[in-house]
Structure formats: structure tokens, C-alpha cells
N, C-alpha and C positions, 0 to 999 in steps of 0.2 A: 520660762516660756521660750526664750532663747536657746535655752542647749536644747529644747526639745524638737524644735524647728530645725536646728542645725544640726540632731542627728539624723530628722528624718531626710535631707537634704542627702547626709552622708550615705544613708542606707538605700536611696535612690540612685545616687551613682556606683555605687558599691556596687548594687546586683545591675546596673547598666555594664557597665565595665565585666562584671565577671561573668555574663553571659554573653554578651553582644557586641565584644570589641571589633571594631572593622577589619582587624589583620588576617591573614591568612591563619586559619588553625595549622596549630604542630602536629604532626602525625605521632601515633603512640596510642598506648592502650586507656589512656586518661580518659574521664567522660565529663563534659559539661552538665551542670543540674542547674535549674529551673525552679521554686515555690516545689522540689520531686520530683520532677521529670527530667531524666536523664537522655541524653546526644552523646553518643559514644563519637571519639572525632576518628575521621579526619570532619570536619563540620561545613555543609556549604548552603549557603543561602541562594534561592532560585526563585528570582523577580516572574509573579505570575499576571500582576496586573499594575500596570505604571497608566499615573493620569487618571485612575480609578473615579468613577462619578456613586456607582451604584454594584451593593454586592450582597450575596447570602452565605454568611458562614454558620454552621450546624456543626454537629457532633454526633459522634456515634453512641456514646454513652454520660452525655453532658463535658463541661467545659469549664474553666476558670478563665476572668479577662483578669489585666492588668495593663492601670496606666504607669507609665516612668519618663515623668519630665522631671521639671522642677520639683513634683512630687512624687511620693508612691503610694497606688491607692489600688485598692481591689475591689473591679466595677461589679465584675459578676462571680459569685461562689460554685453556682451551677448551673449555668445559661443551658439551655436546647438549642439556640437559634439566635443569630442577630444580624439585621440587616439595618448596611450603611450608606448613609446618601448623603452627600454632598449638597446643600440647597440653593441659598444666596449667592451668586455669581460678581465679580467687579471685574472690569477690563481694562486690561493694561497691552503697552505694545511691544514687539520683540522684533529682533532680526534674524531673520535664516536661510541659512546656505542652502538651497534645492540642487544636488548631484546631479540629478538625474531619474528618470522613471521607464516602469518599463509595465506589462502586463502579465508578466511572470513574477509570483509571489516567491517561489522558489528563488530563483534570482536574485531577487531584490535583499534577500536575506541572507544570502552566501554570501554577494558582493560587502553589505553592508558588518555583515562578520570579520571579512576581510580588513576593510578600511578601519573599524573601530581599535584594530589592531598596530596603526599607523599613525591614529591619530590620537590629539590631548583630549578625548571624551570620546562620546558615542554618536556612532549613527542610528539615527531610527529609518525604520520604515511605517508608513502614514499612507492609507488607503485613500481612493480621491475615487470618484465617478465622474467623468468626461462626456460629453457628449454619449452616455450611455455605455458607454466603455472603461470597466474597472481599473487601475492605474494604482500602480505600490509606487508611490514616490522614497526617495532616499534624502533624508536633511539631517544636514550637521549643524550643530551650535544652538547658542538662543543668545545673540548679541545685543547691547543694548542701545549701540551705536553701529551707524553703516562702517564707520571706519575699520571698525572691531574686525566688522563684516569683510571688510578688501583685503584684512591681514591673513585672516585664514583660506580666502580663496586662492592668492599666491602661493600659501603650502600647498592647498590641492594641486594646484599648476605644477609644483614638483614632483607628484604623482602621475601625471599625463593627464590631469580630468583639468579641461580646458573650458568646458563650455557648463560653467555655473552659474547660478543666479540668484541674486540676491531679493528675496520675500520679505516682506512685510505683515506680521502676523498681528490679530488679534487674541490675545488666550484670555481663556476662562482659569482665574484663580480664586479660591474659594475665599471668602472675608473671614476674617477670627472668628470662632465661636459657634461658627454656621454647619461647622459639621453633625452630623447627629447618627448617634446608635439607638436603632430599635432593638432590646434586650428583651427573649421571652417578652415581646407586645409592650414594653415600658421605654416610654421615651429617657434616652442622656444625652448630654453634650459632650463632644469631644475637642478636648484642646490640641489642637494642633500643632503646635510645639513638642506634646507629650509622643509617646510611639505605645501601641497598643499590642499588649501580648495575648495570644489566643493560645491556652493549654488544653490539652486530653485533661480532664477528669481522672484517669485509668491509664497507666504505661500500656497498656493493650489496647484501648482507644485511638480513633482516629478523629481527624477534622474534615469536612466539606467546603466547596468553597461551590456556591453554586450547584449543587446537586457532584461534581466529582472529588472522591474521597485522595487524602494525602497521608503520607506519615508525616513524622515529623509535629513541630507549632509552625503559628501564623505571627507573622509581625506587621502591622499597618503603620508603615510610617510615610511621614509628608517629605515630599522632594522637591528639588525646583519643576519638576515636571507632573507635580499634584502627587495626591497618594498613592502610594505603591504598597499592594500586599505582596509580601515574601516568604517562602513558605524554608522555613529553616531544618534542616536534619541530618542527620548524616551519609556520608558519602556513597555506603553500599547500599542504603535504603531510596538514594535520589536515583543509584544505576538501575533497580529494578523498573524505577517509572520510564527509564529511557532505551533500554536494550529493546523491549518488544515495535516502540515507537519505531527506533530507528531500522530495527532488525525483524520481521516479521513471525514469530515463532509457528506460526499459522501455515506460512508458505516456508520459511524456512526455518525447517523444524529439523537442524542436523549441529544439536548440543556442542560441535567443537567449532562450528562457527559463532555460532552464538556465544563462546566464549573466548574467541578472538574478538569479535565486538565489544564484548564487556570490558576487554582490556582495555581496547583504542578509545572507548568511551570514556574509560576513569581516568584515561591521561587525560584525554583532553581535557577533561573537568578540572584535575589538577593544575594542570599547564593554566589554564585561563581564567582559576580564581581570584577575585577581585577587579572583573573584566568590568564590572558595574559598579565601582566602589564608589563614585561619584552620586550615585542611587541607592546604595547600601545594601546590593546584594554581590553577588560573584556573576551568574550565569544569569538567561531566562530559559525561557519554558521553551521555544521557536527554534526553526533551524537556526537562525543566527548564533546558538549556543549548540544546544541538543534538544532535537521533540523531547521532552518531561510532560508525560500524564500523571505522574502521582500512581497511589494507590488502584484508582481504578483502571490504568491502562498496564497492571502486571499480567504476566504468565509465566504457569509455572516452570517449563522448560525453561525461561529465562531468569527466573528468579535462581533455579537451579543453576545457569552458568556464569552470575553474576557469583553467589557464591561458592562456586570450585576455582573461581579466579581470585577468590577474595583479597585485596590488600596488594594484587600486582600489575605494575603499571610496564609501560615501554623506553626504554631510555639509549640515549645514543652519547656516548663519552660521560655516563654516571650523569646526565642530566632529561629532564624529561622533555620528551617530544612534541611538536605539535600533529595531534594525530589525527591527520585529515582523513575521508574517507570519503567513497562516493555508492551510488546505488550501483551504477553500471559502466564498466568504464570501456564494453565495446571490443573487446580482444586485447587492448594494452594500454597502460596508465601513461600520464604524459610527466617529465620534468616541474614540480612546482613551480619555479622561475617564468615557463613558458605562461603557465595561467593566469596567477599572481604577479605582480611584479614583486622584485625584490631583490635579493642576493642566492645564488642556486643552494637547494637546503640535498646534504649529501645523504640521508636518510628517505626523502621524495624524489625518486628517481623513477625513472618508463622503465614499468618492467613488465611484460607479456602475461598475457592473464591466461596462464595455459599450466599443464601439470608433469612434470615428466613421467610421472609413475602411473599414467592413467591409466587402467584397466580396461578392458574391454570382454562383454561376455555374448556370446553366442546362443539364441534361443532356436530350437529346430521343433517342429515336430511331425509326425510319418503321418498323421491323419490325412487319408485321401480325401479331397474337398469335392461335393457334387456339385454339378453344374444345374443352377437353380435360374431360368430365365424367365423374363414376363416377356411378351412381345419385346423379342431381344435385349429388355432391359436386364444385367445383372443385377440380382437381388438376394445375392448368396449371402454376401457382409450384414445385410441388413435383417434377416434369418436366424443369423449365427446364434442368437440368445436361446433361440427356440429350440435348435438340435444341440445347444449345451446344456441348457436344462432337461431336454429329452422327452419335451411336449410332442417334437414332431421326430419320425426315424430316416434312416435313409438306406438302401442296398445298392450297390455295386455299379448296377446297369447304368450305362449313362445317360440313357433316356427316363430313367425312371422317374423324375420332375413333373416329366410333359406329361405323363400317365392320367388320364382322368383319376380320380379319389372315391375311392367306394365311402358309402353309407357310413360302413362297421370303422374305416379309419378316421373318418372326422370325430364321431361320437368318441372313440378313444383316446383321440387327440384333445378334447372336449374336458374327457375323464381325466387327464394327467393337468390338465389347467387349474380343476378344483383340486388337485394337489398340493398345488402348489400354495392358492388363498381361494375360500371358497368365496362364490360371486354370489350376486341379490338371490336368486334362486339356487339352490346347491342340490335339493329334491329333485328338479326339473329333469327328465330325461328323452331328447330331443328324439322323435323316432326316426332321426337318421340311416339307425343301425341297420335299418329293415331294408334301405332302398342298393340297390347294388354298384349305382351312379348316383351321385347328385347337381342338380345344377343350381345356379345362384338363385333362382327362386326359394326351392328349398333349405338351399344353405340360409337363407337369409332368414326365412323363419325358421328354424334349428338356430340360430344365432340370437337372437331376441327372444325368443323365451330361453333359451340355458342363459344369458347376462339379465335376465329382466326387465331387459329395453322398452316393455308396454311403453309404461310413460311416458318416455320422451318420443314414442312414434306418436303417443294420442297427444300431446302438450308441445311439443317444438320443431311443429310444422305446419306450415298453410295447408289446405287443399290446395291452390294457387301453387308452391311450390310442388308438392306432390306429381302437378299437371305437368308441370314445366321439367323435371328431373326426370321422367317416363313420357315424355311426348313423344320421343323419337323411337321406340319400340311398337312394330306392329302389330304383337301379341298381346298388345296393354290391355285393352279389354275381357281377355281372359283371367287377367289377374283378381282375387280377390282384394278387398280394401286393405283389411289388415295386413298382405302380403305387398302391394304398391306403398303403403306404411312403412314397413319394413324395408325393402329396395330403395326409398325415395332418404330414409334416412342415413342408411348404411353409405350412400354416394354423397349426403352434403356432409355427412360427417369427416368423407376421406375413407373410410376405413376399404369400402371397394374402391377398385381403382378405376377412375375418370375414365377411361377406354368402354367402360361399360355401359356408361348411357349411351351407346351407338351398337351396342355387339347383343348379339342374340342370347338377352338374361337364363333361356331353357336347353341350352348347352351344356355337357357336363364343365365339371368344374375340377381344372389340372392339381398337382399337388404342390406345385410351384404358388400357384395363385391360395390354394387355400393357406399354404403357410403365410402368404405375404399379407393376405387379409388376418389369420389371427396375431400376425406381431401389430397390426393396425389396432385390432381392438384389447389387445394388452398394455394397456399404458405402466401397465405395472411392473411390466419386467424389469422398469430400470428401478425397479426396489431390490432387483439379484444380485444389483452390481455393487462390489467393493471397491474403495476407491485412496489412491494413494501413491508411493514414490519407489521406484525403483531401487534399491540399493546394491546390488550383486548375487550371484549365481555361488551358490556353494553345494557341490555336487549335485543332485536331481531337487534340489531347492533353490525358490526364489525366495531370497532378502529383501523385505517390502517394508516401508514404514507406513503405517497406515496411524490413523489419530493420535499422531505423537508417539506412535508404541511400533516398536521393533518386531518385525512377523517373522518367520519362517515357512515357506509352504511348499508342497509337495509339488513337483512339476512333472505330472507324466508326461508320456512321448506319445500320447495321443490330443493333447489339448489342442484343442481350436486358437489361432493367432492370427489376431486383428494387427495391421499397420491404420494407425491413425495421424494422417496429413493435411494439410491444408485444404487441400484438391479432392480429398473425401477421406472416407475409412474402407480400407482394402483388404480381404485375406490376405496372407502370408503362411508360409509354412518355413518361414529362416528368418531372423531377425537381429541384427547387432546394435547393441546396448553400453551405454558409457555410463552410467548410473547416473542418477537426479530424476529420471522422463518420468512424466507424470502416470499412470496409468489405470485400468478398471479393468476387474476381474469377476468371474460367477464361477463361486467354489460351490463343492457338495463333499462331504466327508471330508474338511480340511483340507480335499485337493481341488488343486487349478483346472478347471473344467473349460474355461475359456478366458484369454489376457487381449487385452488392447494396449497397444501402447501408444500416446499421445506424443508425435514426436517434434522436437523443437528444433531449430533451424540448424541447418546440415553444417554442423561444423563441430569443432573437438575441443571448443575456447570453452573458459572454463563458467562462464557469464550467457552459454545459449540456452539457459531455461527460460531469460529475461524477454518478454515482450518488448524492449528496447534494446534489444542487440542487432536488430535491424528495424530502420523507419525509414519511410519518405512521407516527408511534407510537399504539397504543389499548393504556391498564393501564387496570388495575384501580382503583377510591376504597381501596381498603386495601393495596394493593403501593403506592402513591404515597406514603399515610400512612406505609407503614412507612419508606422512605426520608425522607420529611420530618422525623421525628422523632427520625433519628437526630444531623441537625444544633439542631434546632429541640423538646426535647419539652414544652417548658412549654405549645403549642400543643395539645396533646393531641388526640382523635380529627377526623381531615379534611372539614370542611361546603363549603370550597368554596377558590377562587383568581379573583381579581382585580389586572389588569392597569391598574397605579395609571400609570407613562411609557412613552414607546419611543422612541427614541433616532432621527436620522435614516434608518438602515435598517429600520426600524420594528421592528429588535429589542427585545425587554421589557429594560426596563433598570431598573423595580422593580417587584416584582411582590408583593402581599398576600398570604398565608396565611394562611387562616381555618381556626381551628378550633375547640370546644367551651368549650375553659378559655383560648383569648385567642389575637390575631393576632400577624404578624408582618412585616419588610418585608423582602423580601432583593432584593439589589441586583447590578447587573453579571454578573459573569460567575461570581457564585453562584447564582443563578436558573440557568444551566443544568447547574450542580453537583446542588445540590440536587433538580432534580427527574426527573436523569438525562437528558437529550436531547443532541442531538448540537449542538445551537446555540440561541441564544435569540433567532433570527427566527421564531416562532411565534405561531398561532392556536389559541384553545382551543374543541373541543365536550364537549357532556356528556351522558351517557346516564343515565338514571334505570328503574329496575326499575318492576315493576307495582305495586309500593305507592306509587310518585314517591317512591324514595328515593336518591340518583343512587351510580352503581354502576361509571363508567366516563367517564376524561377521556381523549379522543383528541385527540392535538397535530397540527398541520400544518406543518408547517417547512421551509425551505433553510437549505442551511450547514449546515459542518460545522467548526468550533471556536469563537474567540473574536474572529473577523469584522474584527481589526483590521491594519493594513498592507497589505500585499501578499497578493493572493490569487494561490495558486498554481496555481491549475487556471483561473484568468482571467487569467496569466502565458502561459497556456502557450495559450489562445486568441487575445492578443493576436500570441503570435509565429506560428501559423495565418495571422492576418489580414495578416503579414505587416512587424508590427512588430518594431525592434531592440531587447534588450536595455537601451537606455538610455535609449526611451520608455515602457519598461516601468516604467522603477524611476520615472520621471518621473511617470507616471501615479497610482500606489499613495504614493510618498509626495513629497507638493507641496512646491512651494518649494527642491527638494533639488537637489545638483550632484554630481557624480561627480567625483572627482579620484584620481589617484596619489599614493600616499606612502609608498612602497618596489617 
């Protein structure tokens, strides 16, 4: 009975061991196996829920559990489902370091990615609500004595974090035996000592954790920080859950960035395995690691750049990097040293987020544009759909707009509509054609029976309104019902223009007005439009990406050209193009019948597709107070801020705090902690009330994180411009080489 105890003893550490060992996996073609289930390494485990109370794990095609403590037992052969809860609570007491907190999640997660890097364990970050106001707090340790506690605040004090605080915590830690698996609806106990393995059924099989699917097993095991599920697998299977996360394949869909991502992602994955060994995984799932959605957050454009990278990471003197990166870094990346403290890293250096080889191409086209006006309002741009589809025509004359619109050209006009999608009536033939002028009377009924509008003239109107929409018309009693019907709803709809309830409705009606009223009641033309990303001009062809897929289209020298800006959308007949700008088009036989282009802030950096390539923030002197003092209160009420260095992107990189009872200096990429903004390439102004008592700091800023590495939105301009992947990583971090090493 003894050798038998004592092999199953052996055979439980045996496959603990030869599955599960904490060390960094070896790189090579070897695969780890499982009860058959094979992990091709490099192998990395990625903490998805630490402190765990309650969870649903599923399968896609059933599962096997297994316990491996003291024993080895096989709980379930072919589970669907098992949900685990934590129940019986006891309270015991802790000690904890509180860094610091701020309102920015983001933040709280880079800093603390930072520091956990510095220090003998992890920082977490721990949500708190305030006074109604969300708070990511940052704590370190779980000491069991204050003394513990004063020893490690001295080291933060070596790090310049001066103002910490020592908490008193109560936790919930679960009592022996209190754990419990719901199995397929069958109660078990789980020992907690043991660590629980969750297998596929099927090498083609996946697991769920809560409704989102993973590759890979699952491991539940207990930590000092309660239980932690970890979803174990290997290296290129964990990149595909994290390139779309970090890298948008959606927005940026240009295959050689996204494979410059893939790179800087699996160093860093490598570089930082066993970043949680004290928890028993490597990474987590959060910025503080890499966003990891697992399985359900792939696409294929990035599964595809994950594997044409496969196996190559970044390395600077035959060793691996730390491969920071940022979303935006605003025109030029800054020094690591500046942001981080530390020692200057000679591979994170400011280098300008610009392209030397960037192209530029030229759109023209000869089409004469008519001058299309409503009571002086120009209404050509907003037209445009109609004379590229060919609903409405145009000659020469340049009066020809202002012309009243015969009978025979509306019905025409009418007839190219059902061309196009026939409407509720498609029979209907408005006796337009007969009248030799028409005025909005008539137009208006010719417009309700060709769309079929009955209804909503008899169903989505008062009489009351009807009165009040036709009040101010002195021929109103001439009108029939159905026709005041008609008129009363054509104006609350919008589709006539508001000038009309005062202007004489038995007027003819110009050609100007009639086209602007049928783009009004076509809501449908923007189903013509194509819509997608500039890429370059190659001979009488525009290069487009449109849904991930590569276009080529035809560019006559008569197509219609929209400028689209801030300030509105404008005809154009020239247009100069750096590739990435977003754009819509209305083709007909494969060709460009009319382009818009959507354009992004006037400069040639390689990061202006980004809505944070420029911002300003304007608070308040007392919203800013209150934020400063939450990291900062010795400082007391806020007199003012001064910008002491700046860094080569002229990001502040130490900035003064003034206030009543004494200043302060904060530094790197606490400065844009602390004073909430999206990056600390910023200028400050300042508003003062009528007493000159200042009342209001408006910031101006680009960028958008901590500016350092690899900018990922100047990634994805670069491969625009038409650069590879491997002058990209070249570019953001100098000195570096790309190699293979699995």
C-alpha cells in the first residue's frame, strides 16, 4: 500500500515538473505534452484573473480537469462547463504600500509596468471609487509588519517616489476546503494546495473563460494574492491575441506594420518572462504586460503578420531588448531615461517620426464644376453624389442652376433614381412630365406619391402642426389637404429648405433647389459610397485598401474631387496626397466617378492620421488642484506650474508645482499622471477671471502615451510610405538587428 502511495506521489510530481516548471522555457523545436496535448515552446503563461472569487470556464468541444497536489486525480473525463466560486471568507490583516493614484487607467498600468521592473515583486493596480470619482490606485507589497513596511518605502525613496503611504488592509482569504467546482451541474471540492488543470478534449479545441475563447490550457492555481487562472500556451499563439489588441488591424490594416508590432511584441514577451513568477505566470493579460484577448480578440491580417514574423525577435549586442512602444508619439519619440528613470538605454533614443522617402502624388481633374447656389448658399459639394451618379445633368451655361426645372426633367430625374433602388412605389408615374414648369406645390405632390410617402403624411402629423408649418403662406387656402400634407411634411422633415415656409410655395422651382431637395430625400446615396485608405497613384490608377484587400482603380480625368476638412467638404479640382488619408468613393464600371478625401492634420509626420496628433485640454485651477493633491497634498491650494526641462521631443520632462504651503518637482512620465493629459509634449496657457485671479490652464499637446519606442500610428505610416517591417523596427529602435531564434 506504501509503494503504491508513493508512486502515485512520484507520478504527481513527475507530470508537475514536466509540464509546469516555473523556469523560462528553452527555445527550440521541442513540444511540451500534457494527459496529449501538445505546446510547442517557446511556452508562456499569461495571468488572466489573480484574487479570482467567481468564474465560467467552457469548452468548445468538451474538456478534461486535473487535480496535481499531493495527489493526481482526474476530476472530469469530459466536462462542458464548470463554474468556480470561492465561498467561506476569514479575515486576516496586511500591510501596503499606496504609491500613488491617479484617474487614468492607462497610466496607472505603464507606471506600474515600470516600477514592477525595479522592484523585488509586483505592483498592482486596484480600482477604488472616491467621492464618485474612479481612482486606479498603485500598491506595492503585502507586509506583515509596519516595519517591513518603512523598509520598502526607503527604496521607493530611492526612486524619487517620496510621498507614500503606509495602508492597513483587511483581505479576504478563502478557508481550506471552501473552494468549490460546479462540474456539468455536479458539485466538488477543491483543495487548494492542489493547482487544477483545464485541457481541450481535441488539439483543435479551445477553452472559454467567461464567454471569451483562448488557445492554449487553463491552470487555477492559489497565490498569496488568492486564485489565479493562467492561461498557458505557446508564444506565437499568445502574439495572435495581442497584435490586433495592441495594433488595430481594423484601422490599421498595412500587413508590414503589423509586422513590425508582432516583432516588438514577442520581444517583449520574451524579455519579460517570469515578470510574475512570484504568482506563477510570466505576463498578464493588461497594458501593464501586453492587451491579451486570447482567441476571440484575433484577426486575420494579424494572425497572418504574426506568422511571417515567426520566431523573430529584436536584439541590440546579441541580447533582447526591451521593446517599448507607444500609440502616438506626436512627431518624435523622446530618450527612455527622460521618461523612466534609470540609466540612458542606447537602443530608446528621440528619433523624429517622419519618413525620408515619403511620396507624394498628385490628383487633378479637368471636370468643369457648376455653380450650383441656394439663396447664395453653395450647395455644389453637397450635390456632388447626384451628378456622379447621373441622377441630375449639367450644360455649360453658368446660369443654368438658376433656371426654373421643367415638368419632363424632374420626372427624368425621378426615372434615374429608380435606377438606381426602386422606392415603395416603383409603378407610380408622377404627371410631372406634362407641366412645362413646376412649382413646389406640385413638386411636392410628384414627390409623395413617386416615394410612397401617403403614410407618413396621413400618420406623422398633427393637423396642429400642418397649421403652424403653412401659417405664414397666403395662398394656403388654396391648397388642397392632401397637398398642405405633403408641403407640411416635406418642411419638418428638412427635405425642403426652411426658407420656404415664408417664400411663395407656387413659384417655379430652380434646378439648383430641385437637386438639393432630391439629395435631401435620398438618404440612400451614401449606400454608393466606397469607403477606405489611400495608398498611391500608379499611372491613371488609384491604390486603395478597402476591407483589408488591396484595389486598383481606374482614375479618369474627368472624376468629381471632394476636399474633406474640418471646416466642411469642398470641391477641388487638384489635390496632393501622402498616402494613409482615409477616403469615399462612388464608382460605376470599376471607375472613379467621384473621390473625397478625408483629410488629416496638415503636416507630413508620419503619426497625422491619429486623432491625437493634436489636442487641447482647457480645466479648471481647482479640477487640476484637486487632482494634484491627490498625489502631492503638502503643496496645498494651486498658484501656478512651471516647466523647469524638456526632453528632445520637447516633452516636459520636469515640471514645478506651485502651490500656497510649498512646491514641487515631478518628473517623466508622472507629469502626465499627475496632471491627467494624454502625453507630456505640451504647452501651457492660462486664463485669469476679472479680479486677475487665474481660473483656467488650457494644455496643447501631441501624443498620446509615454512617447517612447516605437510609435505605432508612425508604424503604420511608415508602411503607407511604403516601408517594410524591418525598416520600421530599424527606425524606432537604433542600433538593433532582427534575428531568428525558434
Amino acid at each position: 500500500m506504501k509503494k503504491i502511495r508513493a508512486l502515485k506521489y512520484f507520478m504527481a510530481a513527475f507530470l508537475a515538473l514536466f509540464f509546469i516548471a516555473g523556469k523560462p522555457p528553452e527555445f527550440g523545436r521541442e513540444s511540451n505534452f500534457f494527459q496529449g496535448y501538445v505546446i510547442p515552446r517557446p511556452v508562456v503563461r499569461v495571468g488572466l484573473l489573480v484574487g479570482m472569487k467567481q468564474a465560467v470556464i467552457s469548452s468548445s468541444s468538451g474538456m478534461k480537469i486535473y487535480e496535481i497536489g499531493r495527489e493526481y486525480r482526474l476530476l472530469a473525463e469530459d466536462a462542458e462547463e464548470v463554474v468556480i466560486k470561492v465561498e467561506k471568507e476569514k479575515l486576516t490583516e496586511k500591510f501596503v504600500l499606496l504609491i500613488t493614484q491617479t484617474s487614468d487607467y492607462q497610466e496607472a498600468e505603464l507606471l506600474a509596468a515600470e516600477l514592477s521592473q525595479k522592484l523585488p515583486g509586483q505592483v498592482l493596480v486596484e480600482e477604488k471609487i472616491e467621492a464618485g470619482t474612479k481612482l486606479y490606485q498603485l500598491k506595492y507589497g503585502e507586509f506583515l509588519t509596519r516595519g517591513q513596511a518603512l523598509e520598502s518605502i526607503r527604496l521607493l525613496e530611492t526612486l524619487g517616489y517620496r510621498e507614500v503611504w503606509i495602508i492597513r488592509e483587511i483581505v479576504s482569504l478563502p478557508e481550506p476546503g471552501n473552494i468549490w467546482l460546479q462540474v456539468d451541474h455536479k458539485l466538488q471540492s477543491f483543495n487548494k494546495e492542489a493547482d487544477l488543470y483545464f485541457i481541450p478534449a481535441f488539439p483543435e479545441s479551445f477553452l472559454r473563460l467567461n464567454g471569451r475563447s483562448y488557445r492554449g490550457i487553463f491552470q487555477l492555481k492559489n497565490t498569496g494574492r488568492g486564485l489565479a487562472l493562467i492561461n498557458i500556451l505557446n508564444l506565437e499563439d499568445y502574439l495572435k491575441g495581442v497584435v490586433p489588441l495592441e495594433m488595430s488591424p481594423g484601422t490599421f490594416n498595412a500587413l508590414e506594420a503589423l509586422k513590425a508590432q508582432a516583432v516588438a511584441a514577442r520581444t517583449y514577451a520574451l524579455k519579460n518572462l517570469g515578470g510574475y513568477k512570484a504568482l506563477g505566470f510570466d505576463l498578464t493579460d493588461t497594458q501593464s504586460s501586453q492587451v491579451y484577448g486570447g482567441l476571440s480578440a484575433e484577426h486575420p491580417l494579424s494572425n497572418r503578420a504574426v506568422e511571417e514574423t515567426a520566431g523573430e525577435v529584436i536584439t541590440y549586442k546579441n541580447e533582447l531588448i526591451n521593446a517599448l512602444y507607444t500609440s502616438t508619439c506626436g512627431g518624435m519619440t523622446e530618450d527612455a531615461e527622460k521618461i523612466f528613470s534609470g540609466r540612458p538605454v542606447p537602443y530608446l533614443k528621440s528619433v523624429s517620426c517622419s519618413h525620408e522617402k515619403q511620396p507624394e502624388w498628385r490628383l487633378e481633374t479637368s471636370r468643369a464644376y457648376p455653380g450650383i447656389r441656394i439663396r447664395e448658399r453653395d450647395v455644389l459639394a453637397e450635390v456632388f453624389p447626384l451628378l456622379a451618379a447621373g441622377i441630375i445633368t449639367h450644360h455649360s451655361s453658368s446660369d443654368y442652376f438658376d433656371q426654373p426645372v421643367s415638368g419632363e426633367e424632374a420626372a427624368s430625374a425621378l426615372h434615374r433614381v429608380n435606377e438606381f433602388k426602386q422606392i415603395n412605389n416603383p409603378a407610380a408615374t408622377p404627371g410631372l412630365g406634362k407641366l412645362s414648369r413646376i412649382n413646389f406645390v406640385e413638386l411636392a405632390h410628384g414627390l409623395v406619391e413617386f416615394f410612397g410617402w401617403q403614410e407618413k403624411t396621413d400618420l406623422l402629423l398633427l393637423p396642429a402642426e400642418v397649421d403652424f408649418l403653412l401659417n405664414g403662406h397666403q395662398r394656403n387656402k388654396e391648397l388642397k389637404e392632401a397637398d398642405r400634407k405633403a408641403l407640411a411634411y416635406l418642411l419638418q422633415s428638412g427635405i425642403y429648405p426652411s426658407y420656404l415656409r415664408d417664400d411663395n410655395l407656387f413659384r417655379p422651382v430652380t434646378r439648383a433647389e430641385l437637386a438639393f431637395i432630391l439629395k435631401k430625400s435620398l438618404s440612400w446615396l451614401e449606400d454608393l459610397y466606397h469607403q477606405g485608405t489611400f495608398l498611391g497613384k500608379k499611372g491613371d490608377q488609384l491604390e486603395v485598401m478597402e476591407d483589408n484587400s488591396r484595389r486598383l482603380l481606374p482614375w479618369p480625368a474627368d472624376s468629381y474631387l471632394l476636399r474633406s476638412l474640418e471646416e466642411g467638404v469642398f470641391p477641388a479640382r487638384s489635390l496632393i496626397l501622402l498616402g494613409g488619408e482615409k477616403i469615399r468613393w462612388i464608382e460605376a464600371d470599376g471607375r472613379v466617378k467621384l473621390l473625397e478625401v478625408i483629410y488629416p492634420s496638415n503636416t507630413n509626420l508620419l503619426d497625422r492620421s491619429s486623432r491625437y496628433n493634436r489636442w487641447n485640454v482647457r480645466v479648471s485651477r481647482q479640477e487640476l488642484e484637486k487632482n494634484i493633491l491627490k498625489s502631492y497634498p503638502q503643496v496645498g491650494p494651486l498658484t501656478g506650474l512651471k516647466v523647469l526641462q524638456r526632453g528632445k521631443s520637447n516633452r516636459v520632462i520636469e515640471l514645478q508645482v506651485i502651490g500656497e504651503k510649498g512646491t514641487v518637482v515631478v518628473q517623466g512620465l508622472r507629469v502626465r499622471w499627475v496632471l491627467n493629459l494624454k502625453d507630456t509634449l505640451f504647452s501651457i496657457d492660462r486664463e485669469y477671471d476679472h479680479s486677475g485671479r487665474l481660473s483656467h490652464f488650457v494644455f496643447s499637446g501631441r501624443g498620446w502615451g509615454h512617447g517612447v519606442g516605437l510609435c505605432q500610428v508612425g508604424a503604420y505610416g511608415m508602411a503607407l510610405a511604403g516601408a517594410d517591417y524591418k525598416e520600421i523596427v530599424s527606425h524606432y529602435y537604433k542600433n538593433t538587428k532582427i534575428e531568428k531564434i525558434h
